[in-house]
mmCIF file of the N, C-alpha and C atoms, coordinates in Angstrom:
data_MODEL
# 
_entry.id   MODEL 
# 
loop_
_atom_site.group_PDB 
_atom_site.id 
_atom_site.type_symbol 
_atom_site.label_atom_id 
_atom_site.label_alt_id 
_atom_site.label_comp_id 
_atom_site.label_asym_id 
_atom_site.label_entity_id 
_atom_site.label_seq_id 
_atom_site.pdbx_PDB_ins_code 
_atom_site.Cartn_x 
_atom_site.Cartn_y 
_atom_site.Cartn_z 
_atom_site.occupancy 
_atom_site.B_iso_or_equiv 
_atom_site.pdbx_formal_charge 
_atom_site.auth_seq_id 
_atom_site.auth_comp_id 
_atom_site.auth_asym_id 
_atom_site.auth_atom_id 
_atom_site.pdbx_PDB_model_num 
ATOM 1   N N  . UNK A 1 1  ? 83.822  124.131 93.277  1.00 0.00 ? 1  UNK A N  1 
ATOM 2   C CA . UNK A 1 1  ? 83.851  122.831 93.903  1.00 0.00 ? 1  UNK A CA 1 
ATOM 3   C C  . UNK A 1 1  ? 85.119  122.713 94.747  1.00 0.00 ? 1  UNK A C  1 
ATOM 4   N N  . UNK A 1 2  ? 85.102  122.025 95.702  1.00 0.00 ? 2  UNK A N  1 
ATOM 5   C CA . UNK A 1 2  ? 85.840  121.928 96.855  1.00 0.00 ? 2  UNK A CA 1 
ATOM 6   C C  . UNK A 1 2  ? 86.070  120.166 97.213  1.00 0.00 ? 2  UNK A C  1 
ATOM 7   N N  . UNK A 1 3  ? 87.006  120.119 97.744  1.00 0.00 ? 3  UNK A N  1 
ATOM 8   C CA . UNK A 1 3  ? 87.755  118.443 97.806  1.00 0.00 ? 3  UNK A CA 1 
ATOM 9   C C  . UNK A 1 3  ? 88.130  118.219 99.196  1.00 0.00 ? 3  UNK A C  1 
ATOM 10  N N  . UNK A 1 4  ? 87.529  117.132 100.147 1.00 0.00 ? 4  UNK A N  1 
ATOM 11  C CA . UNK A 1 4  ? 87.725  117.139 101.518 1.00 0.00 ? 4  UNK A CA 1 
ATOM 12  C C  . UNK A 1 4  ? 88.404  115.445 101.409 1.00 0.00 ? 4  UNK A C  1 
ATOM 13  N N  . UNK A 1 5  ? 89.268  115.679 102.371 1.00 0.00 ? 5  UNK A N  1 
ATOM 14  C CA . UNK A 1 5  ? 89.841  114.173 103.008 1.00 0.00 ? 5  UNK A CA 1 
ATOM 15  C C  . UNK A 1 5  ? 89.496  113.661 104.716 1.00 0.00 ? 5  UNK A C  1 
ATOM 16  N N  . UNK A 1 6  ? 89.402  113.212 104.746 1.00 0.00 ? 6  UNK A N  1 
ATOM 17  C CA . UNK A 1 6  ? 88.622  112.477 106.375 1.00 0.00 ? 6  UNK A CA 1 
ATOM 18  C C  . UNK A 1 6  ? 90.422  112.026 106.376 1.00 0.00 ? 6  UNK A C  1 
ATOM 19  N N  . UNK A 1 7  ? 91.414  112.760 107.164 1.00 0.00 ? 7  UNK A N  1 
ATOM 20  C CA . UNK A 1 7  ? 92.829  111.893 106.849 1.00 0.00 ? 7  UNK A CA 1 
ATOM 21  C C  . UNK A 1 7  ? 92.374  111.137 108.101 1.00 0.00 ? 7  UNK A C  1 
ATOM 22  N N  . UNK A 1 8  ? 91.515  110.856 109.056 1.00 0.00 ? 8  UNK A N  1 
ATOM 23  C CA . UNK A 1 8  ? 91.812  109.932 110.201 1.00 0.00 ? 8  UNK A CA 1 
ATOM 24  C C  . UNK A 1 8  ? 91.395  108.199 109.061 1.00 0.00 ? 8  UNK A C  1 
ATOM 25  N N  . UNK A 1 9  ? 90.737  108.428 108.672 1.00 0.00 ? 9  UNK A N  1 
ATOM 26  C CA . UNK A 1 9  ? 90.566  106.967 107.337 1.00 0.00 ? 9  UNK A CA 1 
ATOM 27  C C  . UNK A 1 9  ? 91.162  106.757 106.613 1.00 0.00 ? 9  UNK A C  1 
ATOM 28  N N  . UNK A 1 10 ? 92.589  107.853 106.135 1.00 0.00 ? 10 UNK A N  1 
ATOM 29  C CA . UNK A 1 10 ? 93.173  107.321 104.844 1.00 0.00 ? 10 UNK A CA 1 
ATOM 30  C C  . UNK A 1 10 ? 94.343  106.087 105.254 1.00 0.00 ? 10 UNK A C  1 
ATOM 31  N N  . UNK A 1 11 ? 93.624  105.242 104.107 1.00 0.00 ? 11 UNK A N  1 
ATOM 32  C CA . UNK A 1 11 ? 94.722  103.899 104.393 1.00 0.00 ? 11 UNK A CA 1 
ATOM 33  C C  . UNK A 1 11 ? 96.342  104.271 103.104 1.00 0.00 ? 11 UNK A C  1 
ATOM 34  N N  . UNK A 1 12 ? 96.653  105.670 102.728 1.00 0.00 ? 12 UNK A N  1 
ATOM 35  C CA . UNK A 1 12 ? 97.607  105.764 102.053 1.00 0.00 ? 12 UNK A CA 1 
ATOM 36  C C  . UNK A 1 12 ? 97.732  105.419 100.607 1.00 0.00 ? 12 UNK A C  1 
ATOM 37  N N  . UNK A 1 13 ? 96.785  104.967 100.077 1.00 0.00 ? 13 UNK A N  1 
ATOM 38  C CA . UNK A 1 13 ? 97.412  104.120 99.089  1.00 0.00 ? 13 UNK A CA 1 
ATOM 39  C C  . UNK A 1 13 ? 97.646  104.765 97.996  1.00 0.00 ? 13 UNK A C  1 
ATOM 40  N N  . UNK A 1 14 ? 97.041  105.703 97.998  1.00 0.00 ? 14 UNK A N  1 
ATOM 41  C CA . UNK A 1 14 ? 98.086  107.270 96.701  1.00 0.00 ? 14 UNK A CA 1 
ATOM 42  C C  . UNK A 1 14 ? 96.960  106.984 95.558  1.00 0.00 ? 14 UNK A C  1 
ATOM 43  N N  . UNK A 1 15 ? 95.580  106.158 95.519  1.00 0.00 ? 15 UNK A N  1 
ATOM 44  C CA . UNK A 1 15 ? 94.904  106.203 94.656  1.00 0.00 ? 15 UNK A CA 1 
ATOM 45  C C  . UNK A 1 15 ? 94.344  107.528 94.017  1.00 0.00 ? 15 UNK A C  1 
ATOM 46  N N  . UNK A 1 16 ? 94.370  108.695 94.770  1.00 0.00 ? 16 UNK A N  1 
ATOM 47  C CA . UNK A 1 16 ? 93.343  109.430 94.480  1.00 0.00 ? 16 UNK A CA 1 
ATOM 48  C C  . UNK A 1 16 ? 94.947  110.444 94.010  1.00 0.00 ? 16 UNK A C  1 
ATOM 49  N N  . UNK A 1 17 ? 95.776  110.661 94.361  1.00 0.00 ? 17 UNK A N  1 
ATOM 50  C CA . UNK A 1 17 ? 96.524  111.026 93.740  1.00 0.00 ? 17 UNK A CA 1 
ATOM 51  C C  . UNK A 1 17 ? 97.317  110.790 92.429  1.00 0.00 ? 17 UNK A C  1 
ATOM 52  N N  . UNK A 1 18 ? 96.956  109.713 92.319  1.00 0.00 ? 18 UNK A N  1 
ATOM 53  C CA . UNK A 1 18 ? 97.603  108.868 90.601  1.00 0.00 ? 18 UNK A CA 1 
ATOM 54  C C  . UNK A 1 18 ? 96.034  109.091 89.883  1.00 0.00 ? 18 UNK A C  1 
ATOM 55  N N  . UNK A 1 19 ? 94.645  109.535 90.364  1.00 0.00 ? 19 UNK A N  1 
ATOM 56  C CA . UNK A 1 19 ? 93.880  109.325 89.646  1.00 0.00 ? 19 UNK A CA 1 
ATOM 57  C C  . UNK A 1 19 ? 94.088  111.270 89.132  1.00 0.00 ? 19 UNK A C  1 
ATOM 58  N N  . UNK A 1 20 ? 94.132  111.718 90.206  1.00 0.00 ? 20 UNK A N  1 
ATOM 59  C CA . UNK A 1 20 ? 93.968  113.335 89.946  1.00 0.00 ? 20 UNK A CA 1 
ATOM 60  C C  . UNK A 1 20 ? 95.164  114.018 90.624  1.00 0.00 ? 20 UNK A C  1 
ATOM 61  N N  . UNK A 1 21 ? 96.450  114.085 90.583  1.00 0.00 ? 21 UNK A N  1 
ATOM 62  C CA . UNK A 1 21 ? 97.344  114.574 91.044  1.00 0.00 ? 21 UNK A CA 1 
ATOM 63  C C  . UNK A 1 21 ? 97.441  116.286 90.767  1.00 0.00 ? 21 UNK A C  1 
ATOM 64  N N  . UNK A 1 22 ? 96.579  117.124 90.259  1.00 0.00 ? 22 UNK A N  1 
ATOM 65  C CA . UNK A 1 22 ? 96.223  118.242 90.483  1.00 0.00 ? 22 UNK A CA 1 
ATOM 66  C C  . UNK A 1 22 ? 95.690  118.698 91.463  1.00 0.00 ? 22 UNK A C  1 
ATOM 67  N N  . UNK A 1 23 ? 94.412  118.194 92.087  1.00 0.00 ? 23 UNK A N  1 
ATOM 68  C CA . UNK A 1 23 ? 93.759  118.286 93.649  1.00 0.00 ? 23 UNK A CA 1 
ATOM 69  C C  . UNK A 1 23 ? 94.516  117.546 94.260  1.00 0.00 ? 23 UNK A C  1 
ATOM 70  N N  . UNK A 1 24 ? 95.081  115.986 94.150  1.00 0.00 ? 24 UNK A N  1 
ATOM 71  C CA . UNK A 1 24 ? 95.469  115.169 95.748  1.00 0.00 ? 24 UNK A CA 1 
ATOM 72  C C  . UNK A 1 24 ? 96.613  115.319 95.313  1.00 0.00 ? 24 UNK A C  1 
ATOM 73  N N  . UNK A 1 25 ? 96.993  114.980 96.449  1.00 0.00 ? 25 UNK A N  1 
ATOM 74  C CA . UNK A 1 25 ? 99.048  114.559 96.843  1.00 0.00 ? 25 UNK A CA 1 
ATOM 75  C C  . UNK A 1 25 ? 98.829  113.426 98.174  1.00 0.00 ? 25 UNK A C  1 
ATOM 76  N N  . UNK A 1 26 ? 100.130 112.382 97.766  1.00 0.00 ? 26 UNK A N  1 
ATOM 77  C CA . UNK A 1 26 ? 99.921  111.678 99.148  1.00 0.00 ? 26 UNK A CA 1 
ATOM 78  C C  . UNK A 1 26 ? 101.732 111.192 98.840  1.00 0.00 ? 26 UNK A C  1 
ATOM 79  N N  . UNK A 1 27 ? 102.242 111.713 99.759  1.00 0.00 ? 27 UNK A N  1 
ATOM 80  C CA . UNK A 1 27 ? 103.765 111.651 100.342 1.00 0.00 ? 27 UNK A CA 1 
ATOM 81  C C  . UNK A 1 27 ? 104.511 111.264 101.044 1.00 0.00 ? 27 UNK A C  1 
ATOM 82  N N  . UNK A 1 28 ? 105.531 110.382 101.069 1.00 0.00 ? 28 UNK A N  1 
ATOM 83  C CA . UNK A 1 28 ? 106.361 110.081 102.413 1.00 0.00 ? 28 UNK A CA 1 
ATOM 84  C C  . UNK A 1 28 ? 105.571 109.418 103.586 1.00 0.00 ? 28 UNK A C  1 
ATOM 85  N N  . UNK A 1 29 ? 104.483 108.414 103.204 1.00 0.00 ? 29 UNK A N  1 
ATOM 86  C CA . UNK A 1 29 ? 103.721 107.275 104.248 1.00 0.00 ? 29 UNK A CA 1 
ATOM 87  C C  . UNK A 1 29 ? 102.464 108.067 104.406 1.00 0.00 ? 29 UNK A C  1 
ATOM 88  N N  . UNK A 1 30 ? 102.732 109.410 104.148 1.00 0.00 ? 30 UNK A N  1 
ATOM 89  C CA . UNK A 1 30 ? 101.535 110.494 105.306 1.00 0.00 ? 30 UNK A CA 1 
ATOM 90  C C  . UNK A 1 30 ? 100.168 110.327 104.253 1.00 0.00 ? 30 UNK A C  1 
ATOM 91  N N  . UNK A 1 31 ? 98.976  110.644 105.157 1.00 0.00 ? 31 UNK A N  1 
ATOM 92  C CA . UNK A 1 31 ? 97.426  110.432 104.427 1.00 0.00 ? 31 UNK A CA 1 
ATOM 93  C C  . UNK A 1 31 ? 97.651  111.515 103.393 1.00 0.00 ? 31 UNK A C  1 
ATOM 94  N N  . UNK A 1 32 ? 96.727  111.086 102.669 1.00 0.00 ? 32 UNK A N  1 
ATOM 95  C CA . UNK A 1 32 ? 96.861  112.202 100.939 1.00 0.00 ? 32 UNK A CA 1 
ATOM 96  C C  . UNK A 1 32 ? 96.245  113.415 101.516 1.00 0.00 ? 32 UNK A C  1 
ATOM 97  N N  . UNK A 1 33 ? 96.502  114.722 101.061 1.00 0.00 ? 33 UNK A N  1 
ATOM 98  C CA . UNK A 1 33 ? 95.578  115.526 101.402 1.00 0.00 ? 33 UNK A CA 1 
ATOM 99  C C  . UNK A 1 33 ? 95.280  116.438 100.062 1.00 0.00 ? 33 UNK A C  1 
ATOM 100 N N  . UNK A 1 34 ? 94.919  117.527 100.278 1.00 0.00 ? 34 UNK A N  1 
ATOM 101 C CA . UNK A 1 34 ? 94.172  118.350 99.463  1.00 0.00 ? 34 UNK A CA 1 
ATOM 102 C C  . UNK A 1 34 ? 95.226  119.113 98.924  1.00 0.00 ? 34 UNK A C  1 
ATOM 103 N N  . UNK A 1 35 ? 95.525  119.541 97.468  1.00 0.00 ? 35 UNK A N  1 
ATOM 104 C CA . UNK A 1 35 ? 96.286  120.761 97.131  1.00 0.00 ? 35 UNK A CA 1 
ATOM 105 C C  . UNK A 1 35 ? 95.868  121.904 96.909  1.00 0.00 ? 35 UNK A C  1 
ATOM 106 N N  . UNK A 1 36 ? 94.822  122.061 96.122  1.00 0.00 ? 36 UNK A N  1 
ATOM 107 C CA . UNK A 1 36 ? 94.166  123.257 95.958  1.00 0.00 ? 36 UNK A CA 1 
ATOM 108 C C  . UNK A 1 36 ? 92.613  123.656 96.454  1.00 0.00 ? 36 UNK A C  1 
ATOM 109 N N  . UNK A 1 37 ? 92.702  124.831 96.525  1.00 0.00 ? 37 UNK A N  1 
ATOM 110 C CA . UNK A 1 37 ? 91.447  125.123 97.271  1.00 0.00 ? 37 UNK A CA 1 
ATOM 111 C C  . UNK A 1 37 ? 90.099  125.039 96.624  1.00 0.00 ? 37 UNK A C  1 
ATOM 112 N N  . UNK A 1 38 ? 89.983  125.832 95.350  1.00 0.00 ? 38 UNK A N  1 
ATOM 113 C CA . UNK A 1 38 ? 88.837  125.247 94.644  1.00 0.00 ? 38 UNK A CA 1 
ATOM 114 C C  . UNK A 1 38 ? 89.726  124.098 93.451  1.00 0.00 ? 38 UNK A C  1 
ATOM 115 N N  . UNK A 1 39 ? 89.085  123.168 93.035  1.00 0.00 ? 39 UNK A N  1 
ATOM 116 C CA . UNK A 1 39 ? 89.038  122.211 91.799  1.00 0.00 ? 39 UNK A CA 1 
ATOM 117 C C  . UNK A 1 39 ? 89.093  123.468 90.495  1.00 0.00 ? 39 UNK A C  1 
ATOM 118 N N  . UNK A 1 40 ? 89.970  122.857 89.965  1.00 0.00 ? 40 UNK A N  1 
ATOM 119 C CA . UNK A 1 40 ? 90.092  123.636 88.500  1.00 0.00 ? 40 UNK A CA 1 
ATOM 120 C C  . UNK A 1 40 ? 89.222  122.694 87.705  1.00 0.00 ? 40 UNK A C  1 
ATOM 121 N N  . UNK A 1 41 ? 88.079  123.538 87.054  1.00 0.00 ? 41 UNK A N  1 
ATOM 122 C CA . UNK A 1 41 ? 87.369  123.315 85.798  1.00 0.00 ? 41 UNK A CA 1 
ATOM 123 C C  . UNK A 1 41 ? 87.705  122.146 85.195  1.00 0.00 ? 41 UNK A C  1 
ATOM 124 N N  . UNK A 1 42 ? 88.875  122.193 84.547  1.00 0.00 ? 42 UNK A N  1 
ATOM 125 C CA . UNK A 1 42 ? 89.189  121.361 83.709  1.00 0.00 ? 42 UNK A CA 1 
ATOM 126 C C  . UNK A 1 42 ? 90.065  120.118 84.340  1.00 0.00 ? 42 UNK A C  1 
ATOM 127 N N  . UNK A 1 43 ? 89.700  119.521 85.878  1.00 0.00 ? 43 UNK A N  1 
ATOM 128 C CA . UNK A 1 43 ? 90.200  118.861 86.508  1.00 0.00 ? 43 UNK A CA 1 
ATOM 129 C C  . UNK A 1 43 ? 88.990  117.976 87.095  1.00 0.00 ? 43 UNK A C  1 
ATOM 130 N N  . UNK A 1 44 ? 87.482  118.676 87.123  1.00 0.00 ? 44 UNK A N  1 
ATOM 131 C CA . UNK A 1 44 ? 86.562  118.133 87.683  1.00 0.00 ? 44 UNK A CA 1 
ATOM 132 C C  . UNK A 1 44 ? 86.270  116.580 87.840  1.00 0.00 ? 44 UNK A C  1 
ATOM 133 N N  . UNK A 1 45 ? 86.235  115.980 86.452  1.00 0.00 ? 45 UNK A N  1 
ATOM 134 C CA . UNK A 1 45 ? 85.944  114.895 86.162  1.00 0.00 ? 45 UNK A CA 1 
ATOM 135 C C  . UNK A 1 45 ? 86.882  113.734 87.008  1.00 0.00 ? 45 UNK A C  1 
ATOM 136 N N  . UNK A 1 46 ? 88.256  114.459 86.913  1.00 0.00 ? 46 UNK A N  1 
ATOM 137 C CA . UNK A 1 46 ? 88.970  113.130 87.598  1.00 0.00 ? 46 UNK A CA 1 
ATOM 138 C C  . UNK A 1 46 ? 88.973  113.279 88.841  1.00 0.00 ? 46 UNK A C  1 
ATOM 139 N N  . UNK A 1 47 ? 88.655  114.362 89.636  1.00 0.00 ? 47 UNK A N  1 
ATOM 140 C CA . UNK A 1 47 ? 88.532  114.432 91.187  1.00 0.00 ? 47 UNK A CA 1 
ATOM 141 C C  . UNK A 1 47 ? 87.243  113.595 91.903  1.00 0.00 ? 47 UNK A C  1 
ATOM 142 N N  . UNK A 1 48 ? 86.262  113.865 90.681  1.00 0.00 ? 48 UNK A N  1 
ATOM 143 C CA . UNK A 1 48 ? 85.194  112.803 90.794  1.00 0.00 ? 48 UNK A CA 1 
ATOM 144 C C  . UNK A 1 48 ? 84.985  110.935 91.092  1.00 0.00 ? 48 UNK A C  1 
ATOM 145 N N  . UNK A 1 49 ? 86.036  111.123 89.761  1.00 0.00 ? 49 UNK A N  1 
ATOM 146 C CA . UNK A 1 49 ? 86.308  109.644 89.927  1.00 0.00 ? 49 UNK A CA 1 
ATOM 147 C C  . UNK A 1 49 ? 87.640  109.540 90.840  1.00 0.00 ? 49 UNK A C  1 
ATOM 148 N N  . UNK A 1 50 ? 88.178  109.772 91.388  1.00 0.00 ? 50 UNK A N  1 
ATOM 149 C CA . UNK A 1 50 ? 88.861  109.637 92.844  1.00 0.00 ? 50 UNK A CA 1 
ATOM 150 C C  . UNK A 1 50 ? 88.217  109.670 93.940  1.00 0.00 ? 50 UNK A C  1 
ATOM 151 N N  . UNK A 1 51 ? 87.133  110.675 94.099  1.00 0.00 ? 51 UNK A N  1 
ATOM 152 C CA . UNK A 1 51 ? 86.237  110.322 95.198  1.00 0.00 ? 51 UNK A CA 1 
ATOM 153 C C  . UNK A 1 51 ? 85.230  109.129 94.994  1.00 0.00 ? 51 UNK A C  1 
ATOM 154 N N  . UNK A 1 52 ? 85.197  108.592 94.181  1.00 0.00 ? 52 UNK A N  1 
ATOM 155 C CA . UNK A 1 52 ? 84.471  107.446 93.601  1.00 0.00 ? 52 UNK A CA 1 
ATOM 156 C C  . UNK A 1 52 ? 85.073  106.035 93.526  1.00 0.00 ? 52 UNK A C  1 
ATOM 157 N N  . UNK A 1 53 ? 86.554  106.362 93.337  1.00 0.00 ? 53 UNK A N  1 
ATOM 158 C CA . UNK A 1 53 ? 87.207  105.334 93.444  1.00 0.00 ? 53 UNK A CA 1 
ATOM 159 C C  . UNK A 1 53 ? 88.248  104.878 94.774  1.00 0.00 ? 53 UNK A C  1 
ATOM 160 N N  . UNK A 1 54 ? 87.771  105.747 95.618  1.00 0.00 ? 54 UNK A N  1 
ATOM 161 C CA . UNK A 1 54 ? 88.387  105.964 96.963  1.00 0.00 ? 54 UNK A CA 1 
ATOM 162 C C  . UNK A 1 54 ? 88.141  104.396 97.964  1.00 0.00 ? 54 UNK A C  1 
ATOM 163 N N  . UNK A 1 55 ? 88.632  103.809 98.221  1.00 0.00 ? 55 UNK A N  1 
ATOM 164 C CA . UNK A 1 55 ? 88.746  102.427 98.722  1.00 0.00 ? 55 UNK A CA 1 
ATOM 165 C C  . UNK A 1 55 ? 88.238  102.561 100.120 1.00 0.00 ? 55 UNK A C  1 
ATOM 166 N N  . UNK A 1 56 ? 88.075  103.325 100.645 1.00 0.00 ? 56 UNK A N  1 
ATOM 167 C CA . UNK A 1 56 ? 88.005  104.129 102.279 1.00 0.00 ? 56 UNK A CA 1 
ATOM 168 C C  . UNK A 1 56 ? 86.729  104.606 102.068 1.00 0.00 ? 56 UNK A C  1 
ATOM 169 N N  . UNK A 1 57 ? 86.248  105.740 101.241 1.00 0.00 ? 57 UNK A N  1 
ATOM 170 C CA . UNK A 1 57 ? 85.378  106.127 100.758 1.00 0.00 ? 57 UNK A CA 1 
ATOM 171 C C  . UNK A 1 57 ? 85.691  107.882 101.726 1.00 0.00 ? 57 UNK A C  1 
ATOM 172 N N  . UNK A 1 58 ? 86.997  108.243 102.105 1.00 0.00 ? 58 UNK A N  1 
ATOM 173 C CA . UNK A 1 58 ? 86.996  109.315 102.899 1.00 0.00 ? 58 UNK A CA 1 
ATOM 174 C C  . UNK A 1 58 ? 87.432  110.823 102.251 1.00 0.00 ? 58 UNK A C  1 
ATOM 175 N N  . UNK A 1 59 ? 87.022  110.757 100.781 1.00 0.00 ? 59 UNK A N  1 
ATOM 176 C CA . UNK A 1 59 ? 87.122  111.658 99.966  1.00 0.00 ? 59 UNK A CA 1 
ATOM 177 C C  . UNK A 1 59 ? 85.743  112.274 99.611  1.00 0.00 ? 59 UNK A C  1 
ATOM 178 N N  . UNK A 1 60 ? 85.419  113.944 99.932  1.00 0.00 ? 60 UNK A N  1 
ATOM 179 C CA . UNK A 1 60 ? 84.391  114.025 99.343  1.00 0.00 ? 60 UNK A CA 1 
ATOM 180 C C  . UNK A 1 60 ? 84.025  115.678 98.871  1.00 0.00 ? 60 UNK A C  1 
ATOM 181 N N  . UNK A 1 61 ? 83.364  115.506 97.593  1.00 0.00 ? 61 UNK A N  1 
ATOM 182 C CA . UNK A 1 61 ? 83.427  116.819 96.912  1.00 0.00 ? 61 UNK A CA 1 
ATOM 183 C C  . UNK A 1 61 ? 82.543  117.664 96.958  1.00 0.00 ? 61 UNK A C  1 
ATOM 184 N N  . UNK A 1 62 ? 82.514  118.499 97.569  1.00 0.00 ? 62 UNK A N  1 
ATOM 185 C CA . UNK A 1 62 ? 81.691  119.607 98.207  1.00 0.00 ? 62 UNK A CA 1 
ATOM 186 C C  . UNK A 1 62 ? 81.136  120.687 96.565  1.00 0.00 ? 62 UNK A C  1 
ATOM 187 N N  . UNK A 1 63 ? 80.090  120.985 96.050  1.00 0.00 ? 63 UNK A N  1 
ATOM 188 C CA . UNK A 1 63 ? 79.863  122.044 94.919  1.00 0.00 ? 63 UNK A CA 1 
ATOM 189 C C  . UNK A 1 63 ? 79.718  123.551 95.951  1.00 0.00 ? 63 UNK A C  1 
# 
């Protein structure tokens, strides 16, 4: 599984990084982006609910 950001939509607000700070990072004003390339196993669930709980809705998880 794989984790995409649309950064031209991110309004910043570091949600998806306080939900799953293993896949997202969002730093210094700039749109959150992606850390790792595939999702670790044992990370799935909360990358889910970050793309779920994404306020923008510009998060999305590719299998």
């Amino acid at each position: 599984m794989k984790a995409e950001i649309n950064k031209s939509g991110c309004i910043k607000c570091g949600l998806c990084a306080d939900i799953c700070p293993t896949v997202f990072r969002q730093e210094g004003g700039e749109a959150a982006s992606v850390r790792v390339e595939e999702i670790p196993a044992k990370v799935k669930s909360e990358a889910e609910i970050a793309e779920e709980q994404c306020p923008t809705n510009v998060i999305k998880i590719r299998k």
